[in-house]
C-alpha positions in Angstrom: 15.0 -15.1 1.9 11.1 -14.8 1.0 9.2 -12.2 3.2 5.8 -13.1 4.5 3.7 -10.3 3.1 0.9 -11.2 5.5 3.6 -11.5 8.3 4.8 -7.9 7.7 0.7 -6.4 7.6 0.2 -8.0 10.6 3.2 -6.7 12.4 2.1 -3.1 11.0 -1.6 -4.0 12.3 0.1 -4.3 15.7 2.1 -1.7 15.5 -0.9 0.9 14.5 -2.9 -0.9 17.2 -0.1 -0.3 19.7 0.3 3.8 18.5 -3.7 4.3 19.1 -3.5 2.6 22.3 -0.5 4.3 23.8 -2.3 7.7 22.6 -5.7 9.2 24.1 -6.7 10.8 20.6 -4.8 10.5 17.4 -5.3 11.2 13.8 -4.5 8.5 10.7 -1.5 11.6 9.8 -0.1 11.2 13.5 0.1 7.2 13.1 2.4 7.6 9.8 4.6 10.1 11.5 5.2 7.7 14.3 4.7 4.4 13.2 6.7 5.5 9.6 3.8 3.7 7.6 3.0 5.5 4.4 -0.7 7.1 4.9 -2.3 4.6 2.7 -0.8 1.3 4.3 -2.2 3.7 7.9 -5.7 4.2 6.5 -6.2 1.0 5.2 -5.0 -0.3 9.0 -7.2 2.0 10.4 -10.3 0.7 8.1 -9.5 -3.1 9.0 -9.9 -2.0 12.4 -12.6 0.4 12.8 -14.2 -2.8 10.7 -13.2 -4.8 13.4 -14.7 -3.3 16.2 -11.2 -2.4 17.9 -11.3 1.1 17.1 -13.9 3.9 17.2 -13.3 7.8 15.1 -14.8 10.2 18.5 -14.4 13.6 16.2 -12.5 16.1 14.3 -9.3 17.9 15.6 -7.8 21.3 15.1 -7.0 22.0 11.5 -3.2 23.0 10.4 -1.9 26.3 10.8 -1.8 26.5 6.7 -5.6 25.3 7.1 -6.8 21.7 5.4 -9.2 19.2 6.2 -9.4 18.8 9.6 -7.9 15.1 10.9 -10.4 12.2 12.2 -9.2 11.1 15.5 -8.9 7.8 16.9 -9.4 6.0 19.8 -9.4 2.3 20.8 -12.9 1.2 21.6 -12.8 0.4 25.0 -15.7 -1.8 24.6 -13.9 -4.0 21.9 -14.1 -7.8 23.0 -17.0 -7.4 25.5 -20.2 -9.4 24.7 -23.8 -8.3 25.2 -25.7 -11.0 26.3 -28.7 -9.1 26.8 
């Protein structure tokens, strides 16, 4: 049986879509504990849709308690879709 690689991104595109939806705020390390996406295949989902309009980065949240970078979050863009006309 031959596996559709593009079949498989896109089902991963819906299923990080689906995690950022279903979640007010949440970082690209959240998504690949839930979702169980390495963070690369998450990041470059994220990047396809920040580039796509369907998701906006609204600031930083807490560091870890053994300190590090401090995560993006996420949000979908609730204005994704709509057209200005104006």
């Amino acid at each position: 049986m031959i596996i559709d690689r593009y079949k498989i991104r896109e089902q991963n595109e819906t299923l990080v879509l689906s995690t950022i939806i279903h979640n007010a705020s949440i970082s690209r390390a959240h998504i690949s504990q839930l979702t169980g996406l390495n963070k690369a295949s998450t990041s470059a989902i994220v990047k396809d849709l920040i580039d796509e309009s369907l998701v906006i980065e609204i600031g930083t949240g807490d560091s870890t308690s053994v300190g590090g970078r401090r995560p993006i979050q996420l949000s979908l863009n609730k204005n994704a879709g709509i057209m200005d006309n104006g």
